[in-house]
C-alpha positions as CSV (number, residue, x, y, z in Angstrom):
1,X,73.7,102.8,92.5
2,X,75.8,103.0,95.1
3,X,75.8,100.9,98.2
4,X,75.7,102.4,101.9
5,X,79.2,103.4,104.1
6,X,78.0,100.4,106.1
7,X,78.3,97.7,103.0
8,X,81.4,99.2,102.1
9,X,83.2,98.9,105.7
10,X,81.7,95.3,105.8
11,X,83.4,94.8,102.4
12,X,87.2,96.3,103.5
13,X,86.3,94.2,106.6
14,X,85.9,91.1,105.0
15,X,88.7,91.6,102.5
16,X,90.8,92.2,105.6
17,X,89.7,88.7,107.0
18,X,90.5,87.1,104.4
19,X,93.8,88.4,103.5
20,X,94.7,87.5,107.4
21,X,93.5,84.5,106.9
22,X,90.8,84.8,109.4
23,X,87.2,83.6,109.2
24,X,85.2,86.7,110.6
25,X,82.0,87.2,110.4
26,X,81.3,91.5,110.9
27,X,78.7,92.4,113.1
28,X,76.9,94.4,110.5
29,X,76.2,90.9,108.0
30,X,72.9,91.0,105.8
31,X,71.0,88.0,107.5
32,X,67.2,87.2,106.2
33,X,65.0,87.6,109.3
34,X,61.8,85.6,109.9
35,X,59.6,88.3,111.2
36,X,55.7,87.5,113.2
37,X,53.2,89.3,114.2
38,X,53.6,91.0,117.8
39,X,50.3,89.0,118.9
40,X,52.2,85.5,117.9
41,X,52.7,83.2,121.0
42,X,55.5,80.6,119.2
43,X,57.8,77.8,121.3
44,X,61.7,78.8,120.6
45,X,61.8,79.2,116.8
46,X,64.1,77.0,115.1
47,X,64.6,75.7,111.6
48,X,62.6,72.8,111.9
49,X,59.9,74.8,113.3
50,X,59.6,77.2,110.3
51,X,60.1,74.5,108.1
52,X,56.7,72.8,109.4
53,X,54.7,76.5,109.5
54,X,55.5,77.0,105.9
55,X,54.9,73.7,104.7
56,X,51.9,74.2,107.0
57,X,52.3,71.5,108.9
58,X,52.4,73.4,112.0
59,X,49.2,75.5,111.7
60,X,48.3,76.9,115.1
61,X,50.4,78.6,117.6
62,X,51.0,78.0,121.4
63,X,47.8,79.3,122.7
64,X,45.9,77.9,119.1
65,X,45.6,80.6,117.8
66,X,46.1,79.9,113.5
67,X,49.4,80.7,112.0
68,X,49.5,82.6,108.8
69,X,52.9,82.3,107.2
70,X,53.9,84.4,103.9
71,X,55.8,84.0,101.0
72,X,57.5,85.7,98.2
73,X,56.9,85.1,94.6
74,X,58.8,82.2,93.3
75,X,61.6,83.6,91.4
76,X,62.4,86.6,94.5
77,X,65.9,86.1,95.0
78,X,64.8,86.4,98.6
79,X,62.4,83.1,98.5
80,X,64.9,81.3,96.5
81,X,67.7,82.0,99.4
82,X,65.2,81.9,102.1
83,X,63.6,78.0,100.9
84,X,67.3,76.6,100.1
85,X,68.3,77.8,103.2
86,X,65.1,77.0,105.5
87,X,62.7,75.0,103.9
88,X,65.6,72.6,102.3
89,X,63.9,72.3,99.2
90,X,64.3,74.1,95.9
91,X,61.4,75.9,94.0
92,X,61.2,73.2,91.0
93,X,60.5,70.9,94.5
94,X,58.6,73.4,96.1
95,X,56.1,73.3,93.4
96,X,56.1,69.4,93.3
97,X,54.8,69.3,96.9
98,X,52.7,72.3,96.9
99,X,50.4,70.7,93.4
100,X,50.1,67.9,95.4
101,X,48.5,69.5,98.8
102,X,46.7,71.2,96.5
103,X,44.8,68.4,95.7
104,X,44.7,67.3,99.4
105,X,42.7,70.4,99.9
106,X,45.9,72.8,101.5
107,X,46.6,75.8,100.1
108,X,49.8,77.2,100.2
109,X,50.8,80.0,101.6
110,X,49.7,83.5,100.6
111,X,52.3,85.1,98.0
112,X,52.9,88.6,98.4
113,X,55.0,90.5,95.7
114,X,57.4,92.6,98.2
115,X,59.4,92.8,101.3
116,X,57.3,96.0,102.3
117,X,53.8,94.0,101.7
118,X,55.3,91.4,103.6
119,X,55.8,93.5,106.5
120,X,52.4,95.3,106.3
121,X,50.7,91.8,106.1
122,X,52.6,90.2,109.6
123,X,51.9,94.0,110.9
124,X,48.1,93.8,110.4
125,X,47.7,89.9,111.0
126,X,47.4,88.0,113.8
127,X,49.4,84.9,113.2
128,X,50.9,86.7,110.4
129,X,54.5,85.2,109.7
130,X,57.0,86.0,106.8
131,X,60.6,86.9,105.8
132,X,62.6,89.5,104.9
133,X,66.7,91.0,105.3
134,X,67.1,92.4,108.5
135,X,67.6,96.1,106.8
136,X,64.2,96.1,106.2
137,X,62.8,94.8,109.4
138,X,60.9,97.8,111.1
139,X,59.1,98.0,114.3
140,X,56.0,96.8,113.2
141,X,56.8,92.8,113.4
142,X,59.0,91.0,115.9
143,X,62.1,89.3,114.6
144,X,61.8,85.8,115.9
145,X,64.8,84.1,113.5
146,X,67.7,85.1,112.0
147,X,68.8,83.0,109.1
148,X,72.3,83.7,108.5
149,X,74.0,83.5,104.6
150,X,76.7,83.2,103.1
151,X,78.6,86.6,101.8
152,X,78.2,85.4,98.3
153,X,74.8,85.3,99.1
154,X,74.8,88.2,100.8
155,X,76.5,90.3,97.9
156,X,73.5,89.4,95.3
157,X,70.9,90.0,98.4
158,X,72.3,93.7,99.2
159,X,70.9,95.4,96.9
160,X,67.0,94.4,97.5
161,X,68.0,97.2,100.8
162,X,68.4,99.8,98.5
163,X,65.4,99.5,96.4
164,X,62.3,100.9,97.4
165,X,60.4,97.5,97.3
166,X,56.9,98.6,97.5
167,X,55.8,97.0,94.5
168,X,52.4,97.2,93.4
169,X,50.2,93.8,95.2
170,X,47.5,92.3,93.3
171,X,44.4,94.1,92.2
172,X,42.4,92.7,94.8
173,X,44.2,93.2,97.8
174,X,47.6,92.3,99.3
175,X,48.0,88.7,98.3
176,X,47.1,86.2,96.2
177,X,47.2,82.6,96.6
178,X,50.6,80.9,96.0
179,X,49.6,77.9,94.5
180,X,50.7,78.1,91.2
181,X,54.1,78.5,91.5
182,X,55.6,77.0,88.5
């Protein structure tokens, strides 16, 4: 599979940079995009801000209206990236903290198996709050963060933009509860 002109230029680009010694970042960089519901009334979005909506600490927005943030399965290269990266914590952690609130009576949040269900979901949910790369952001959500990577990163991320990741969800609807995530 080949990857689009626009990866390729981004590559040359890069390759350039670094030959010249210079640390450039191209305009056209993958970047993971937190992505909300239109409806969504949030205070300037920052990492420590997500951090507490999807540890669900933070569980109402500006006007109170509930927050309902999204993840990917565990082992989605996407979650992985988007959890080191964000939440600070890996997923061996992850689970740690998430059997625990368990117990206390918090669920995690909802796991959806694909970028596209992810997108549907903040679409059609007030509140609704997830992640995916910026070249599948559509119209249907506002972008609210951009999460920058690293190009090593962003070379094993690329190709989740060329797959048509509209995996099948769960029989009984789009998600399922995340909180067995060992």
């Amino acid at each position: 599979m080949s990857l689009p002109i626009r990866h390729h230029a981004l590559r040359i680009a890069a390759i350039f940079a670094l030959l010249s010694g210079l640390a450039v970042r191209p305009a056209q960089a993958l970047d993971i995009v937190v992505v909300a519901s239109r409806e969504i009334a949030l205070e300037p979005v920052n990492e420590l801000v997500l951090n507490r909506i999807f540890m669900k600490k933070l569980a109402t927005d500006r006007l109170g209206e509930p927050l309902a943030p999204v993840n990917l399965p565990p082992t989605h290269p996407l979650r992985i990236a988007f959890s080191k990266a964000v939440l600070r914590e890996s997923a061996k952690a992850s689970a740690r903290y998430w059997n625990k609130q368990y117990f206390l009576g918090i669920s995690p949040p909802f796991v959806l198996n694909s970028q596209e269900a992810v997108l549907r979901f903040v679409a059609s949910t007030p509140g609704g709050i997830g992640y995916v790369l910026d070249c599948i952001a559509d119209e249907r959500v506002n972008i609210i963060y951009r999460v920058l990577i690293s190009s090593e990163l962003e070379d094993r991320l690329a190709p989740l933009c060329e797959q048509a990741d509209d995996a099948p969800t769960e029989p009984g609807g789009l998600a399922r509860q995340g909180h067995n995530l060992q």
